[in-house]
C-alpha positions as a printed NumPy array, in Angstrom:
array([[189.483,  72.849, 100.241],
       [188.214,  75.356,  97.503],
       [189.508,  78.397,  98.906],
       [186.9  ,  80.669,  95.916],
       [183.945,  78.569,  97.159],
       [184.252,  78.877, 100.681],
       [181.274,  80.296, 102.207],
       [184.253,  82.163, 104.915],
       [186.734,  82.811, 102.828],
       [185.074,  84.637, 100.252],
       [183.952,  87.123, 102.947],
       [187.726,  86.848, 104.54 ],
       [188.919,  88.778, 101.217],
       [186.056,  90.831, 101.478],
       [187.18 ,  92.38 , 105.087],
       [191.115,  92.453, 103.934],
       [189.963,  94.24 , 100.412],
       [188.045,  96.648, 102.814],
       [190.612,  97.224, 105.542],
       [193.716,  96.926, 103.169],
       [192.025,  99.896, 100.259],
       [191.405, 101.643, 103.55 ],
       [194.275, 101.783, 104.593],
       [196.297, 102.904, 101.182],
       [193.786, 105.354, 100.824],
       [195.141, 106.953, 104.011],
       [198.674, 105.704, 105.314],
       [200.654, 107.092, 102.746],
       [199.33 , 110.957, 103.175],
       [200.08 , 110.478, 107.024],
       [202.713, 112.779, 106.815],
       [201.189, 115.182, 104.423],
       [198.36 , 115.61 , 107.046],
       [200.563, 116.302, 109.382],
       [202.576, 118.926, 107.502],
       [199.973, 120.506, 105.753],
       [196.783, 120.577, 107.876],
       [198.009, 120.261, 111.332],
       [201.451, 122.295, 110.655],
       [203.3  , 120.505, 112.321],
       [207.429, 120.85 , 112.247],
       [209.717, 118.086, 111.745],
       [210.299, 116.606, 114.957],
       [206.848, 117.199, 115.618],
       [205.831, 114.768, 112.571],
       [209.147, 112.625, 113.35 ],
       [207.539, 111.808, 117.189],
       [204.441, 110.749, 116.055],
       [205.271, 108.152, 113.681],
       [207.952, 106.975, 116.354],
       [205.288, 106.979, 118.859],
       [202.676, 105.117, 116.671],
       [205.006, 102.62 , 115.66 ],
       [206.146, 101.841, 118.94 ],
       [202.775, 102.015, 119.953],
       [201.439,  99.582, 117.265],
       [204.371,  97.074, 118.27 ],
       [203.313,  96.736, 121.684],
       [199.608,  96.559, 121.583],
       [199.845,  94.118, 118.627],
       [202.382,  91.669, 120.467],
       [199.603,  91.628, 123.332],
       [196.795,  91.029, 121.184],
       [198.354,  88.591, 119.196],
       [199.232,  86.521, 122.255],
       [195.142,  86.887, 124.017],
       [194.111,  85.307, 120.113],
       [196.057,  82.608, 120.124],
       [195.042,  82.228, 124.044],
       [191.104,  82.366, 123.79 ],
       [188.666,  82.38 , 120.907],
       [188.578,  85.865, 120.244],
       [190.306,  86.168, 116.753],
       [186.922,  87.571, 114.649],
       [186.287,  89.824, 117.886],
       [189.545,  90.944, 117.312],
       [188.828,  91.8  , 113.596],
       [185.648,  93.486, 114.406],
       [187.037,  95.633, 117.239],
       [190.335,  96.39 , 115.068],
       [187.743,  97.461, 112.429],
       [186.021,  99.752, 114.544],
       [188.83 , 101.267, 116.229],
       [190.071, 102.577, 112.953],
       [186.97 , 103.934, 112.115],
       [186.833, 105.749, 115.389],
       [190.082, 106.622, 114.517],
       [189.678, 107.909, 111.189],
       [186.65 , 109.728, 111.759],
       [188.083, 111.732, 114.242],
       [191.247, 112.588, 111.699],
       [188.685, 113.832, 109.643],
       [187.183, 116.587, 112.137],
       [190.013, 117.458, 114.143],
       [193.098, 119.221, 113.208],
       [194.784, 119.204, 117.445],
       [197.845, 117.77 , 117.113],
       [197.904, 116.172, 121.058],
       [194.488, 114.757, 120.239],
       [195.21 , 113.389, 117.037],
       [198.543, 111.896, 118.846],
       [196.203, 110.505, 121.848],
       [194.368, 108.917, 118.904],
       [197.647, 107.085, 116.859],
       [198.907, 106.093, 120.268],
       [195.401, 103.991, 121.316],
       [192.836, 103.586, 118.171],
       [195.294, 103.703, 115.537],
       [197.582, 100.835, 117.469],
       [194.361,  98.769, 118.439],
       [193.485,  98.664, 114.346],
       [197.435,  97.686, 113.555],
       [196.174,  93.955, 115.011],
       [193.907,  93.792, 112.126],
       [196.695,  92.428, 109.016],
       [198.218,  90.037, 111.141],
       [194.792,  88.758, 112.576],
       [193.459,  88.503, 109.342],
       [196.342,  86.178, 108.293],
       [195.987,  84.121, 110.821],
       [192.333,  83.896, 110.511],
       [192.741,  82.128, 106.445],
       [195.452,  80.259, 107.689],
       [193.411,  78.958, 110.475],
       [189.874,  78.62 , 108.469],
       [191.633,  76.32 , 105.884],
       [193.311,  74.139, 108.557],
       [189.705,  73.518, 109.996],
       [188.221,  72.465, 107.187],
       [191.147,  69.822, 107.141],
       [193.545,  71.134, 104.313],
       [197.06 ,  71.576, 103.457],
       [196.505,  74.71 , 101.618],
       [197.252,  77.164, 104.701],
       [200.051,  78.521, 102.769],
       [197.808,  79.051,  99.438],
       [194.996,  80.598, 101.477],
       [197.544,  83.38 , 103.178],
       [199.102,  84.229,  99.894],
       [195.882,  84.959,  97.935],
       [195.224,  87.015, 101.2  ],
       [198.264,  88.909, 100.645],
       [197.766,  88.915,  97.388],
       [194.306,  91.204,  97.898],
       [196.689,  93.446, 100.037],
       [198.902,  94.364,  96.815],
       [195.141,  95.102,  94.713],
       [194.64 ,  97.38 ,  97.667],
       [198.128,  99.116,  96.826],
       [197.206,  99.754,  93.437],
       [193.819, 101.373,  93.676],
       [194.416, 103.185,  97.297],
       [196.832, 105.671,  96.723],
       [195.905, 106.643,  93.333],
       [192.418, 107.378,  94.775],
       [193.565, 108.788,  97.732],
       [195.649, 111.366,  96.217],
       [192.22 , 112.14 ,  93.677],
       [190.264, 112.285,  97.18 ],
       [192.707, 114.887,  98.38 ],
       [192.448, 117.367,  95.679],
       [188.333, 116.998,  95.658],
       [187.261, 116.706,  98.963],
       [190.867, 117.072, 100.84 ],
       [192.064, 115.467, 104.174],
       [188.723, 115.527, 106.174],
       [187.529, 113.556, 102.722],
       [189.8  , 111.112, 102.754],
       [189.934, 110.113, 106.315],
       [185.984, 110.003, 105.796],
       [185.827, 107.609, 102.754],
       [188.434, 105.718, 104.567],
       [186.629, 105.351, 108.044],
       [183.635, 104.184, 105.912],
       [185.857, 101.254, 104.473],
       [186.682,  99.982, 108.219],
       [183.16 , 100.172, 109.261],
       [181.988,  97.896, 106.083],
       [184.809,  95.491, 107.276],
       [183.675,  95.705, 110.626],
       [179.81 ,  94.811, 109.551],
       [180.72 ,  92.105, 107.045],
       [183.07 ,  90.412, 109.901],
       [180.206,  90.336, 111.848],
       [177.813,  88.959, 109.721],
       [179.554,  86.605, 107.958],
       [182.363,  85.462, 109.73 ],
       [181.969,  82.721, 112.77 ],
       [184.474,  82.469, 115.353],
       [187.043,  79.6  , 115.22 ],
       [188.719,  79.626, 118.531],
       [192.113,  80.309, 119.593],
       [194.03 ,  77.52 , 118.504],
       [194.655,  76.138, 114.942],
       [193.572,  72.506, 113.768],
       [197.   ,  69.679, 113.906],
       [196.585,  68.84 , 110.131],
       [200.834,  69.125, 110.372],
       [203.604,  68.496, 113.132],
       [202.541,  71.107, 115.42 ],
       [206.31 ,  71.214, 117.611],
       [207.303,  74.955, 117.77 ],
       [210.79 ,  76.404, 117.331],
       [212.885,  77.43 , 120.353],
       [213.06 ,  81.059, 121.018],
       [216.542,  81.363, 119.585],
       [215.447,  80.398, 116.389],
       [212.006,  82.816, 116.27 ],
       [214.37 ,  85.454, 117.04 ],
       [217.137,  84.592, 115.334],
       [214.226,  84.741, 111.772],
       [213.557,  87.889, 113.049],
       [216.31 ,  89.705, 113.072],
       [216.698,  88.303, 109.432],
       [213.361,  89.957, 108.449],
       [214.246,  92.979, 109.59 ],
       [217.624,  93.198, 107.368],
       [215.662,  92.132, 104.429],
       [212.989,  94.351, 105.33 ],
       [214.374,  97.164, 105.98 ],
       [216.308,  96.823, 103.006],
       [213.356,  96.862, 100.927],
       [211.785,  99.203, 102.584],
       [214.69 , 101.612, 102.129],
       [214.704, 101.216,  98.449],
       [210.854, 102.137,  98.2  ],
       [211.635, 105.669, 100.105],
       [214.672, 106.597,  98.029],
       [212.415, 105.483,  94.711],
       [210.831, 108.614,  93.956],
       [214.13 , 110.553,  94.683],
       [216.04 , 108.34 ,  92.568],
       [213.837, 108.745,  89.514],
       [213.455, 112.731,  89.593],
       [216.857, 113.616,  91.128],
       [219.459, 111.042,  89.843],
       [217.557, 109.884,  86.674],
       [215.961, 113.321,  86.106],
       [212.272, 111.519,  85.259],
       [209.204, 112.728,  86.589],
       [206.938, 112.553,  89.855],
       [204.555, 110.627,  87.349],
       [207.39 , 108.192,  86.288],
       [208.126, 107.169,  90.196],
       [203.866, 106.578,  90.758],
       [204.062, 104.617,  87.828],
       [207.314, 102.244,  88.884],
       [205.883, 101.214,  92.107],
       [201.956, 100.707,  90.618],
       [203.672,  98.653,  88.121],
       [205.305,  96.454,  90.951],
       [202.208,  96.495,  93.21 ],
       [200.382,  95.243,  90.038],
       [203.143,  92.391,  88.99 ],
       [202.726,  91.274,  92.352],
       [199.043,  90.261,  91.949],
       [199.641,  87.287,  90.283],
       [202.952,  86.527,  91.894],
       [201.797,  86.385,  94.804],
       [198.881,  83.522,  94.46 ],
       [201.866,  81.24 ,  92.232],
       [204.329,  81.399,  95.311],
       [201.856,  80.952,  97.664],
       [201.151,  77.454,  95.533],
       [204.974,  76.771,  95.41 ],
       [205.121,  76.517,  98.779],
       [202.264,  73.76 ,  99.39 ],
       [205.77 ,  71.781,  97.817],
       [208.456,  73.228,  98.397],
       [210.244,  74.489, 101.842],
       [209.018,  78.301, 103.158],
       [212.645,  78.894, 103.784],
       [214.223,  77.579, 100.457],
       [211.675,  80.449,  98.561],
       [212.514,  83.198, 101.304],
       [216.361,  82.516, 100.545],
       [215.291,  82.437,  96.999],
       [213.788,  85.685,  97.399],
       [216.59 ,  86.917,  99.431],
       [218.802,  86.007,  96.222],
       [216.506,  87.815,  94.064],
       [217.019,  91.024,  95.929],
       [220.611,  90.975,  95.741],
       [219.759,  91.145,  91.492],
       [217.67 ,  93.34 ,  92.1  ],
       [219.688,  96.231,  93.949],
       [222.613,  95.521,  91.683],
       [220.28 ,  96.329,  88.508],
       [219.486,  99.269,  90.286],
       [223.202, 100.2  ,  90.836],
       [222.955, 100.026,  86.967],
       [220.482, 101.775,  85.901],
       [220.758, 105.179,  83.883],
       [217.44 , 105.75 ,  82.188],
       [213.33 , 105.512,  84.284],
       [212.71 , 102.751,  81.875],
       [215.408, 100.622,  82.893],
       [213.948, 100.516,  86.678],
       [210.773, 100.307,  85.545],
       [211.896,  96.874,  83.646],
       [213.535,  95.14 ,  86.817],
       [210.407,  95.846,  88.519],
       [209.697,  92.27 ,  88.199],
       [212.482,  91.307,  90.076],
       [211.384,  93.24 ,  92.693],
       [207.738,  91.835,  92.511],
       [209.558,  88.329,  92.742],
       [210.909,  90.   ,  95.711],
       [208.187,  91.017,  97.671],
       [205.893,  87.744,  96.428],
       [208.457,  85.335,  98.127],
       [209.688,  87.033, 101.714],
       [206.594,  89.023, 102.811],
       [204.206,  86.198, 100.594],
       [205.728,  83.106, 101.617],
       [207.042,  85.18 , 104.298],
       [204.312,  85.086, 106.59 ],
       [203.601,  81.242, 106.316],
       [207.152,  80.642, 106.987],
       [206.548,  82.487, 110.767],
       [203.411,  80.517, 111.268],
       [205.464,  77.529, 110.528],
       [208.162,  78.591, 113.365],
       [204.623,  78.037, 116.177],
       [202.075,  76.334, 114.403],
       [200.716,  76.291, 117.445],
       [200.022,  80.31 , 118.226],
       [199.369,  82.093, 114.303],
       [198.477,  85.112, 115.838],
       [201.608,  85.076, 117.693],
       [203.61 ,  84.447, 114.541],
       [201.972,  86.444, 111.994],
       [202.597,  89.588, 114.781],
       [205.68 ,  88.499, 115.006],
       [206.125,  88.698, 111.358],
       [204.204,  92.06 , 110.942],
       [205.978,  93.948, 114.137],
       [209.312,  93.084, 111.594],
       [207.966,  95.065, 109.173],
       [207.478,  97.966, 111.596],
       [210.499,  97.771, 112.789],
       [212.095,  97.309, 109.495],
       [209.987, 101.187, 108.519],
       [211.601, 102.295, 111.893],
       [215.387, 101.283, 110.982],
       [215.335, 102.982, 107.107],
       [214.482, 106.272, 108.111],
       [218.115, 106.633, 109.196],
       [219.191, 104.721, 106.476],
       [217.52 , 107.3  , 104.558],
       [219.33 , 110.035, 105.511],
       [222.847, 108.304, 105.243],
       [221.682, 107.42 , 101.548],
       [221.104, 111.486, 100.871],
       [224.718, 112.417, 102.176],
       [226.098, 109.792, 100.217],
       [223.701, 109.875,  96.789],
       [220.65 , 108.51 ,  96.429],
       [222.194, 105.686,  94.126],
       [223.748, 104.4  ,  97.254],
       [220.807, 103.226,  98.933],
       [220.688, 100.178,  96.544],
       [224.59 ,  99.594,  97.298],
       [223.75 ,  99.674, 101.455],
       [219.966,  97.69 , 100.637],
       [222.395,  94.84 ,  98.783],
       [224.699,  94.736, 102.496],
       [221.741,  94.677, 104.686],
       [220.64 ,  91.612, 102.213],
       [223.526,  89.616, 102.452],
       [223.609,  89.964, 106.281],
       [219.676,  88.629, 106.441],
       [220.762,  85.798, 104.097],
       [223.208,  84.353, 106.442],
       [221.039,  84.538, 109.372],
       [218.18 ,  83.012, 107.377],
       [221.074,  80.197, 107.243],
       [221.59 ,  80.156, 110.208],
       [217.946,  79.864, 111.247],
       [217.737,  77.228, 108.484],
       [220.455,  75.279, 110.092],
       [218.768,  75.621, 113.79 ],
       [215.465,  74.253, 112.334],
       [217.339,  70.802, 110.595],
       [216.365,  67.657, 112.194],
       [213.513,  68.674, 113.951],
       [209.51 ,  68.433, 113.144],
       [208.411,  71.755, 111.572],
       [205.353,  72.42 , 110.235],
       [206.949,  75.135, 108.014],
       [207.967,  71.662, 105.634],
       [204.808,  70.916, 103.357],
       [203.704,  67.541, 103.684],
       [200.883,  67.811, 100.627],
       [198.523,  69.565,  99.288]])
């Protein structure tokens, strides 16, 4: 299949551009908003992003099981669309702190359905048309998601000092609404279930869980290094504000064409050889980091880190779909409620990394590592000598 002359896919990217830019444009001011325009106090600000998390994990498990059950997966999108431009719109009028919380804890978790729906929407429109290429399909997917990371914030943080919050929610709730009109219009419905182009035998529970846990260690080690960035660079390394934006834009971009070459490795080569890989990768990464006495020096292993992020949350995701072939919105939640989770565990980890130095998060990202590693092993060894669809058999 071509995936650029697809009369679907082409409009696929459209809706993840859309949701993804929206998205950037607005997640990372959350707690700004909160602070600044709502005033509300720490635990205040603490309990909603709990909450929403929490929420998010729970009513994207159950929607991820109903797609995979019926043939609802571009309803899904559409409704997912629309909820977070209900969602943002009223952010953008309303400065109650109960209401806005009312809002995270239904709208906002209704919309967190829409990444790993998306996912398992190109996975799912390349296996109809009766290709191997699922994996290539998800990673150029992904790969829109790290274009949205390099325009959002940057214009989100412009849209803030022009038009402020009740701008940026606006512009924002304008992106989901495009998304939810061009799903509409251009997208059919598949059905619930995916086509058997490969073994479709799932994995026993033990060893979806058991892949999970390992996400979340590598995850949240990740993770934690992207908080303590920006106080790394301005408090340890003395650089700027400016320096910190411009090591993470620099990895967001590196990632762009990262992302589509892994996602073409792994038509060949096993998803959970390249997630070890990646796993390996980190553990260079965090001990450059350890290193590192001057902004330019992080800036350089940036691409490790790209290499990073291209092979466990690329590859990543078509390594859970593997685990149940047969339910991709199941496994692409699955995959996605790791990465909340993975947010959820670092905040902590956060705070033990300020008692200790900031350098230290890198020293305590390199032990959570080493611990995902063996349990990707160990999830490795579970899988040997039985059919998984996670193997490429051709492209």
């Amino acid at each position: 299949m071509d995936l650029a002359g697809s009369r679907t896919f082409v409009p696929l990217l459209a809706v993840s551009l859309l949701t993804g830019v929206g998205y950037a444009l607005a997640g990372p001011f959350l707690s700004a908003f909160l602070i600044k325009d709502v005033a509300a106090g720490p635990v205040a600000v603490g309990g909603f992003l709990l909450s929403g998390s929490v929420a998010a994990l729970v009513v994207g498990t159950v929607i991820g099981r109903l797609s995979d059950a019926r043939a609802v997966r571009r309803e899904v999108i559409v409704w997912g669309s629309v909820a977070a431009t209900a969602a943002y719109g009223l952010f953008a009028v309303t400065r109650d702190y109960w209401l806005l919380l009312a809002v995270s804890l239904t709208l906002v978790a209704v919309s967190s359905s829409l990444a790993p729906q998306t996912f398992a929407y190109a996975r799912q429109v390349v296996e109809r048309s009766g290709s191997t290429k699922g994996p290539l399909a998800v990673s150029v997917v992904r790969t829109v998601v790290s274009v949205s990371w390099v325009v959002g914030p940057p214009v989100g943080a412009l849209l803030i000092d022009t038009r402020g919050f009740a701008g940026l929610f606006a512009v924002a709730a304008g992106l989901y609404l495009a998304a939810a009109l061009v799903t509409f219009a251009s997208l059919p419905e598949l059905g619930g279930g995916s086509v058997p182009v490969v073994s479709r035998d799932g994995s026993p529970r033990r060893v979806l869980v058991s892949a999970a846990v390992a996400f979340v260690l590598l995850q949240s080690a990740d993770v934690l290094g992207l908080l303590v960035m920006p106080l790394y660079v301005t408090d340890v390394l003395h650089g700027t504000t400016s320096d910190a934006g411009l090591v993470m834009g620099l990895c967001a971009a590196l990632e762009i064409p990262l992302m589509p070459a892994f996602g073409a490795l792994a038509l060949r080569i096993d998803h959970g050889v390249l997630v070890l890989a990646g796993g390996v990768v980190a553990l260079l990464y965090y001990a450059a980091l350890l290193l590192t006495t001057a902004t330019w020096q992080v800036a350089a292993v940036q691409v490790l880190h790209a290499i990073v992020i291209s092979a466990v949350m690329g590859v990543g995701i078509s390594y859970f779909q593997g685990l149940a072939p047969d339910r991709p919105g199941y496994a692409t939640t699955l995959y996605t409620n790791t990465l909340t989770i993975s947010a959820m565990v670092s905040g902590p980890l956060l705070g033990v990394a300020q008692a200790m130095g900031y350098r230290s998060a890198f020293a305590i990202a390199s032990v959570l590592t080493v611990f995902g590693l063996a349990l990707l092993l160990v999830t490795g060894r579970a899988r040997r000598g039985a059919p998984d669809a996670s193997r490429p058999t051709g492209s």
